[in-house]
C-alpha positions as CSV (number, residue, x, y, z in Angstrom):
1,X,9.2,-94.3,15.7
2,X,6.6,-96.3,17.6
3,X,3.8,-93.5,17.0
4,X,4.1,-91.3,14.1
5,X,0.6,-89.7,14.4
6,X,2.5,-87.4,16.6
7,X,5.0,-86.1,14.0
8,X,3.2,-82.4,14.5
9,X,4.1,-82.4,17.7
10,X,7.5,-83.5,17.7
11,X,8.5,-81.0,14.7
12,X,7.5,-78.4,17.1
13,X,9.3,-79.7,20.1
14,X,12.1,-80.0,18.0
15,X,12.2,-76.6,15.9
16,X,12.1,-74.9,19.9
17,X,15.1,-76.6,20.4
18,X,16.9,-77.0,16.8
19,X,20.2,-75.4,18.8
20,X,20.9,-78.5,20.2
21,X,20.5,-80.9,16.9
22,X,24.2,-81.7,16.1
23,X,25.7,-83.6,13.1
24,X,24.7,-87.2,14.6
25,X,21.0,-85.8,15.3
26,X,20.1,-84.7,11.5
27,X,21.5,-88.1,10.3
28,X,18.9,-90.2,12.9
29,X,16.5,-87.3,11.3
30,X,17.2,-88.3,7.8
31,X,17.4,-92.0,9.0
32,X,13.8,-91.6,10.6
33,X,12.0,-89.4,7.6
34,X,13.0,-91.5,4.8
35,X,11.7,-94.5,6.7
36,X,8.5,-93.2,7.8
37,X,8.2,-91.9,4.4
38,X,9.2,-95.8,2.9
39,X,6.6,-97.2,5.5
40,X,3.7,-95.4,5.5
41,X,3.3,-94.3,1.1
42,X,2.7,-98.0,0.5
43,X,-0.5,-97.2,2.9
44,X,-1.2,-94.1,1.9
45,X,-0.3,-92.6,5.5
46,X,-1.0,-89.3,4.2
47,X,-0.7,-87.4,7.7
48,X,2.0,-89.4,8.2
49,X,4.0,-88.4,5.0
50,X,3.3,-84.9,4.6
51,X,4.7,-84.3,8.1
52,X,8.0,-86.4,7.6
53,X,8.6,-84.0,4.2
54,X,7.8,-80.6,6.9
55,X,10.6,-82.1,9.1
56,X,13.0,-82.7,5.8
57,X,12.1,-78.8,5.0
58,X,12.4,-77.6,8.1
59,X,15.6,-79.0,9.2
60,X,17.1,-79.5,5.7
61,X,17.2,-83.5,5.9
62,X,17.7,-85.4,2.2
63,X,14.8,-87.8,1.1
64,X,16.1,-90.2,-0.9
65,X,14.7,-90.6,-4.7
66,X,12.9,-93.8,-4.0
67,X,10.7,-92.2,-1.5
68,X,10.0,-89.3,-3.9
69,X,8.5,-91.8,-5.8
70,X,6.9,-93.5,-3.5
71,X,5.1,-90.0,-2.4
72,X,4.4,-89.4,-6.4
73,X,2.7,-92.9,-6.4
74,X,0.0,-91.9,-3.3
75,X,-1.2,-88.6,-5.5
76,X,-1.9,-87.2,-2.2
77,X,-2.1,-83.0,-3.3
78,X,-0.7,-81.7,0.8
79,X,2.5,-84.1,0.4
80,X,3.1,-84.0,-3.0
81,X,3.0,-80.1,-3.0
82,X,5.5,-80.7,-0.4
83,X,7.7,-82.7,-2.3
84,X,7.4,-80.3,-5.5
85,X,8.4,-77.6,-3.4
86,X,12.1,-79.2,-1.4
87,X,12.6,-80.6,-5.4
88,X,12.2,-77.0,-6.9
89,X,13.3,-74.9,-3.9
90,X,16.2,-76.3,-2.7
91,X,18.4,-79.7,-3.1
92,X,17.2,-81.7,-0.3
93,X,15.5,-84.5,-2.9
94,X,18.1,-86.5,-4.1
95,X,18.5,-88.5,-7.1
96,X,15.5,-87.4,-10.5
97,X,11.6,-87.8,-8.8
98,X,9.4,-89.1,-11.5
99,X,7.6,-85.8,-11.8
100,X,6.0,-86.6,-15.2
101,X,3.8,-88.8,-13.8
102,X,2.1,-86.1,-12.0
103,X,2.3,-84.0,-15.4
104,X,0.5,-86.9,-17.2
105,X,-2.5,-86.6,-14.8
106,X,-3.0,-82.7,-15.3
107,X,-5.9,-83.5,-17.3
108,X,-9.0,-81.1,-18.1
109,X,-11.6,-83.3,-15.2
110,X,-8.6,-83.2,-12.9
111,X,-9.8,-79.4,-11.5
112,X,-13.2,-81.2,-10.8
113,X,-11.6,-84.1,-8.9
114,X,-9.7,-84.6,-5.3
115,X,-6.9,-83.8,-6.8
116,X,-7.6,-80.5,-7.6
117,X,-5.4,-78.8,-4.7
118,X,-2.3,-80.8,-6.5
119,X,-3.0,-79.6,-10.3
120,X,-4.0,-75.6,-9.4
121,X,-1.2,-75.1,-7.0
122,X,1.5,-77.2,-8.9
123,X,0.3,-75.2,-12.3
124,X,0.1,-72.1,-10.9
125,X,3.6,-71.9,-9.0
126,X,5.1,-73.4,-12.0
127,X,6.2,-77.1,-10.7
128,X,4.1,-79.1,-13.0
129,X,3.6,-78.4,-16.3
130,X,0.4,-79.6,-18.1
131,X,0.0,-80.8,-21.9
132,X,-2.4,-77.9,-22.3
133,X,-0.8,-74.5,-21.0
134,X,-4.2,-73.1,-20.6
135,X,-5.3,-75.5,-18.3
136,X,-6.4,-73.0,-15.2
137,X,-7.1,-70.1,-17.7
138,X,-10.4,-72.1,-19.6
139,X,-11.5,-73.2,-16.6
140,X,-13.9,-69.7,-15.2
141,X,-13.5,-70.7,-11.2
142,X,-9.9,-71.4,-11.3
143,X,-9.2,-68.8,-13.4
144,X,-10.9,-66.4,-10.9
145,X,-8.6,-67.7,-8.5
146,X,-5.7,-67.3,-10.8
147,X,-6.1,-63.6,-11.7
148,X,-6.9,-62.8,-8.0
149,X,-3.4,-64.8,-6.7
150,X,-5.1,-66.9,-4.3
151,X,-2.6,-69.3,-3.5
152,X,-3.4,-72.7,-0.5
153,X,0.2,-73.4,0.1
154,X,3.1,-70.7,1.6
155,X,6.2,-72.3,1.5
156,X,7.5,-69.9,3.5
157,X,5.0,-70.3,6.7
158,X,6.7,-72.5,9.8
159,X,5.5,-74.0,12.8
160,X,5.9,-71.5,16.0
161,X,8.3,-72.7,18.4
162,X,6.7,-73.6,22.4
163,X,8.9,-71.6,23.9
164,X,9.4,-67.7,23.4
165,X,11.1,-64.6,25.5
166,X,8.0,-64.6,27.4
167,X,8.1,-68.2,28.8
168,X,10.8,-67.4,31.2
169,X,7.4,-66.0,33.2
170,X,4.9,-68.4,32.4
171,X,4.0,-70.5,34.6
172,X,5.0,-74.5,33.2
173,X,1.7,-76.7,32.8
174,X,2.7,-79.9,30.8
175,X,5.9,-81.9,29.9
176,X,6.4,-84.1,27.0
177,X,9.2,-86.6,26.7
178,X,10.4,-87.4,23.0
179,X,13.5,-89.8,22.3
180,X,13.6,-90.0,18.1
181,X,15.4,-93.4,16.8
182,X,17.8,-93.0,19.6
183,X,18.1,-89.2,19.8
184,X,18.5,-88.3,23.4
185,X,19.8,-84.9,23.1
186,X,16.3,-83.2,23.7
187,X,14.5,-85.3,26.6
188,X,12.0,-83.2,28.2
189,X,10.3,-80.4,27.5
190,X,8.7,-77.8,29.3
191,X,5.4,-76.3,27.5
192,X,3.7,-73.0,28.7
193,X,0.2,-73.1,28.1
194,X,0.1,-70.1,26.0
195,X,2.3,-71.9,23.4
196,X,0.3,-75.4,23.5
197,X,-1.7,-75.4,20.0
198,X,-2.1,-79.2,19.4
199,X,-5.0,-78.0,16.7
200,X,-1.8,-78.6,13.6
201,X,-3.4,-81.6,11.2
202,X,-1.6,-80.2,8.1
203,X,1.6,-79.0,8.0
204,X,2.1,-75.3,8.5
205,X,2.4,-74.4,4.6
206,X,-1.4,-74.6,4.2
């Protein structure tokens, strides 16, 4: 993909038109997410990942087990919350992630560091499992958070489409072309300004 800062975009565009995704589609998908994935870890291409993993969960593409690992190695909390949720939600992660090495760093200072998205989610919703059970309970803020159920990530939130019932009378404003490692069923489409919300940094679970 020559520019995969757009990945945002393009899952949109592509969940308005998912109808039209055949068989041949989802495997230049799968082709395209693992190697963005593969690419951009090494770099810690954060944006970059977490939005490859929203297009595997959105339109149910495999990621292969060596770029789980390679998204375990970055320690970023938005992508690896991704990953922990397609590994205990469904069986789009192939192969066995090394999730222990995320366990291993669920360490007392880790609720005071940048990671702390990663270990109170993960904890919490029961995908990681630190050596002390009482991890979020000794610690008063988190614990707050805990009893009340706050929770950062929905995993079941989604991007809305561009295009709704009410398009059909809105007048169109923009056009963006997309061709995805060779995908040419969806060329153009036609964006009403009322569905235009190019404000998406994270993906939608957060």
């Amino acid at each position: 993909m020559i520019e995969p800062s757009v990945l945002d975009i393009v899952t949109r565009i592509l969940l308005t038109y998912e109808k039209y995704l055949d068989a041949v589609s989802k495997q230049r998908l799968k082709a395209l997410v693992n190697c963005i994935i593969n690419d951009h870890s090494p770099i810690n291409h954060n944006f970059e990942i977490s939005w490859a993993l929203w297009l595997a969960k959105t339109f149910k593409i495999e990621v292969e087990e060596l770029c789980a690992n390679k998204i375990i190695e970055t320690k970023d909390s938005i992508s690896n919350l991704i990953l922990l949720d397609l590994i205990n939600n469904t069986s789009l992660v192939l192969g066995t992630p090394q999730i222990a090495k995320l366990d291993t760093e669920l360490k007392e200072d880790i609720l005071f560091s940048e990671h702390w998205l990663l270990a109170y989610e993960g904890v919490k919703k029961g995908w990681l499992t630190p050596a002390n059970p009482n991890l979020l309970n000794e610690n008063l803020f988190f614990n707050i958070l805990k009893d009340l159920d706050v929770e950062f990530y929905d995993a079941n939130k989604q991007l809305k489409p561009y295009l709704s019932l009410k398009s059909k009378t809105t007048p169109i404003i923009a056009q963006e072309t997309v061709v995805i490692s060779g995908i040419k069923d969806i060329e153009t489409v036609d964006a009403p300004q009322d569905y235009l919300d190019f404000s998406d940094s994270i993906p939608s679970g957060f």
